[in-house]
N, C-alpha and C positions, 0 to 999 in steps of 0.2 A: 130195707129200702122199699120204697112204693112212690108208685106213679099217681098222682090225686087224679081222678076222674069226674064227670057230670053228676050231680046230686040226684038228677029226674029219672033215671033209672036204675036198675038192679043189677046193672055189668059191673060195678065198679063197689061194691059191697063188700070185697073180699083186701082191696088196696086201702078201702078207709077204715075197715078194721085193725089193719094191721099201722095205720097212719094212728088209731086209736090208741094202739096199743104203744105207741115211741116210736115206730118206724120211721129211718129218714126220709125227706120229702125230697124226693127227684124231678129234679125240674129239668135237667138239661145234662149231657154225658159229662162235662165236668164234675158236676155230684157224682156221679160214677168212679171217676178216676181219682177224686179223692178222699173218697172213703177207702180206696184200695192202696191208698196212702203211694201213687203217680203223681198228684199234684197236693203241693204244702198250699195249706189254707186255699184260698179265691183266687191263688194265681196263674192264671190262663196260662196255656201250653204257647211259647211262640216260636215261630220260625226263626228268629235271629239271635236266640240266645246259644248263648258258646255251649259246644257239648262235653258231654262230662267225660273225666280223665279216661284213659283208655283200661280195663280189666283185663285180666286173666283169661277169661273167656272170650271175647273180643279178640287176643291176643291168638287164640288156637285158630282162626280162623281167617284165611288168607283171601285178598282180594279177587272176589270170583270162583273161588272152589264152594265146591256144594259139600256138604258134610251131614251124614246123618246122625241120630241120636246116639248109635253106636261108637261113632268117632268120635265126635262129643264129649261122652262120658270118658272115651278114654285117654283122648289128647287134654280134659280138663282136672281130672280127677274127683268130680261131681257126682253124685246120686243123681238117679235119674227124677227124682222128685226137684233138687233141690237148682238141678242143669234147668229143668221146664221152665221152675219161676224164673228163673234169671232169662232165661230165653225171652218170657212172654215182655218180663221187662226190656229187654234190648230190643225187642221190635215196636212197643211202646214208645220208646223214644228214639226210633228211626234209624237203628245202627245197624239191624240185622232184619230178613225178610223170610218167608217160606215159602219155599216153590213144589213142584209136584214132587213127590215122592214120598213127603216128610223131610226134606232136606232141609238144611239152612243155609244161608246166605248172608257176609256183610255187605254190607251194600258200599259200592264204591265211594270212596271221600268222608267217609265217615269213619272218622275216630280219631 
């Protein structure tokens, strides 16, 4: 992925190379989110769309407790590789939050 830049200078030499080379062209953070396969095809993120069924993980985690990666792993049965993805997913899509410590958080009303 690469950001196209101004043609009149030498900053941007390095994103149109790689634009040369097949690099996707990023125009805006939804090309971001789906290429990392967040969002199917062109379809904008919206606020009023129903959320998705409740998981496993979602499930270990009670409204308003803070839990760290430790718990986590163990109330879920997760690798810690594999607890992270789903993690960055669930605050992706607005079910879960991180606050100081490294904890996490579901966020009230969601799920």
């Amino acid at each position: 992925m690469a950001i196209p830049g101004s043609i009149l200078g030498e900053r941007n030499r390095g994103s149109h190379s790689l634009l040369k080379d097949g690099a996707k062209v990023v125009e805006r953070a939804d090309d971001i989110l789906e290429e990392m396969g967040v969002l199917g095809g062109n379809t904008p993120v919206r606020a009023d769309m129903p959320p998705v069924p409740p998981d496993a993980l979602l499930a270990c985690l009670s409204d308003g407790e803070a839990c760290d990666l430790d718990d986590l792993t163990e109330r879920s049965g997760l690798d810690s590789a594999a607890l992270l993805a789903r993690l960055l997913d669930l605050q992706l899509q607005g079910f879960v939050r991180r606050i100081e410590g490294g904890r996490f958080v579901r966020v009230n009303g969601k799920w």
